[in-house]
C-alpha positions, 0 to 999 in steps of 0.5 A: 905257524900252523893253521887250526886246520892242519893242527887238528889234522896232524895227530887227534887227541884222545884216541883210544889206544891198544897197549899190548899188541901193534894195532892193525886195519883190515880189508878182508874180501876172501882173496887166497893172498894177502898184502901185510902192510907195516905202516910208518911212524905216527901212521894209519889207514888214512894216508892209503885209502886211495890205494886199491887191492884187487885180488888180494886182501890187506892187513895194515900193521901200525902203532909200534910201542910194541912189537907185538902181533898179540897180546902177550903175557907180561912174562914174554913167555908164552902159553899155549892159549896164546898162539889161538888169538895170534893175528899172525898164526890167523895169516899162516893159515888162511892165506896161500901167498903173502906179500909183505911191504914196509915203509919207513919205520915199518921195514924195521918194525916188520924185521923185529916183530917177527923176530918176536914171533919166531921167539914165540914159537920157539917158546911153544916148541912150534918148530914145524910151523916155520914151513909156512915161511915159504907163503911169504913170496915178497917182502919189499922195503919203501924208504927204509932200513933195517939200521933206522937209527944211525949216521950212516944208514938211517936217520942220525941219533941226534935228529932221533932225539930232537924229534922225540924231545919235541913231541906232542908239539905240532911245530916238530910235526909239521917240519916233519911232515913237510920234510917227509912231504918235499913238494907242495901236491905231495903234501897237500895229498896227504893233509887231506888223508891224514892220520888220526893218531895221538901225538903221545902215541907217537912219541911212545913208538920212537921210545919203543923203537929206541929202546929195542932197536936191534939189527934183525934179519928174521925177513929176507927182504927181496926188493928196496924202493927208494925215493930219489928225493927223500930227506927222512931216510935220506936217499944215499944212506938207504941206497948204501945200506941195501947195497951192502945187505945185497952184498951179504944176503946171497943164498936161499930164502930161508923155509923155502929153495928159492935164492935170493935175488936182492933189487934195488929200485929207485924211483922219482919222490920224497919219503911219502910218496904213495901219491903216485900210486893207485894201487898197491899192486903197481908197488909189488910190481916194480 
């Protein structure tokens, strides 16, 4: 059984909640390239604090029931008026260099926002702003897919839906947790950096992943860091999805005359494994 402690820590209640656009946690110090974070599943700012980001800004992405950067209208269709509140639009023009990392769920959700965001653009006939696809000088994938619900590359449809059938309770939480946390100091880390989120929340993401889940390739992904121990995406099915985007991935980046170069890193941790980290540069530098 849970004690009050760790329940109080796994997901806070009542916590206010944006509808229309994913939620986001800045540290701006006027750096000329930013770090675009897209958080896991149920995630925050707080299992990262401990992360530093010397000469660069950070923007976290999290809460995924939508996939949104903006408030978009109920239509889907844009207005001009839209694109001047766009955080994304706001990113393009005021940094040099973006790098840009996925953990989890967040891999995915990274892939499938922008898809949206090119949509968008598509929408306003703002074709020309896709030169700015060549700001992006990374996009580095920890512990997940781009197939992250599946049987042969992500978590399997069956364990998908018994997680969402057993949400707001904190049992399925805490089995979760310790899966995502294998060893005891990992875990103890992150209980003491745990989010604050609400576990409706995060039910209402995975029903939002489920119901828009498709294959997207809107970001050329040039780095996979995996885990050797992780038993949410298990480590062999990550290891044989990017085996196989390396495979069919060859060419040039799109906007941009850099080939692509695909590596795969596999490092020792479970699926949470930012403990062993002290900043995010030593991620960007593997």
């Amino acid at each position: 059984m849970l004690n009050k402690t760790e329940v109080s820590l796994l997901f806070v209640k009542n916590v206010p909640h944006k509808l229309h656009k994913m939620q986001t946690y800045t540290e701006i110090n006027g750096n000329k390239k930013a770090i675009l974070f897209f958080n896991g599943w149920g995630m925050d700012q707080h299992p990262f604090r401990h992360l530093s980001h010397n000469g660069y800004d950070f923007i976290m992405f999290y809460d995924y029931s939508t996939l949104h950067f903006s408030n978009c209208p109920v239509s889907g269709i844009c207005e001009e008026g839209c694109m001047d509140e766009c955080i994304m639009q706001q990113i393009f023009s005021r940094y040099r260099e973006i790098y840009i990392i996925g953990w989890g769920f967040g891999v995915w959700c990274a892939s499938a926002a922008f898809d949206k965001y090119l949509i968008r653009l598509g929408h306003l006939g703002h074709f020309h702003e896709l030169k700015f696809w060549a700001k992006i000088k990374r996009a580095i994938a920890i512990n997940g897919t781009l197939i992250p619900i599946s049987r042969t590359w992500g978590i399997t449809p069956q364990s998908y839906d018994k997680t969402v059938a057993g949400l707001p309770d904190n049992t399925i939480m805490k089995k979760f947790l310790h899966h995502m946390c294998h060893t005891k100091k990992e875990y103890d880390f992150y209980m003491a950096n745990a989010p604050q989120r609400d576990a409706s929340q995060a039910k209402e993401e995975l029903l939002t992943i489920k119901e828009n889940l498709f294959l997207s390739n809107s970001l050329t992904w040039d780095t996979a860091i995996i885990g050797d121990n992780d038993i949410i995406f298990k480590t062999p099915r990550q290891k044989l999805f990017w085996e196989n985007y390396s495979n069919i991935s060859d060419g040039y980046i799109p906007g941009t005359r850099r080939r692509f170069r695909h590596r795969v890193v596999e490092i020792p941790g479970s699926h949470y494994l930012f403990n062993r980290f002290t900043s995010w540069e030593e991620l960007i530098a593997l």
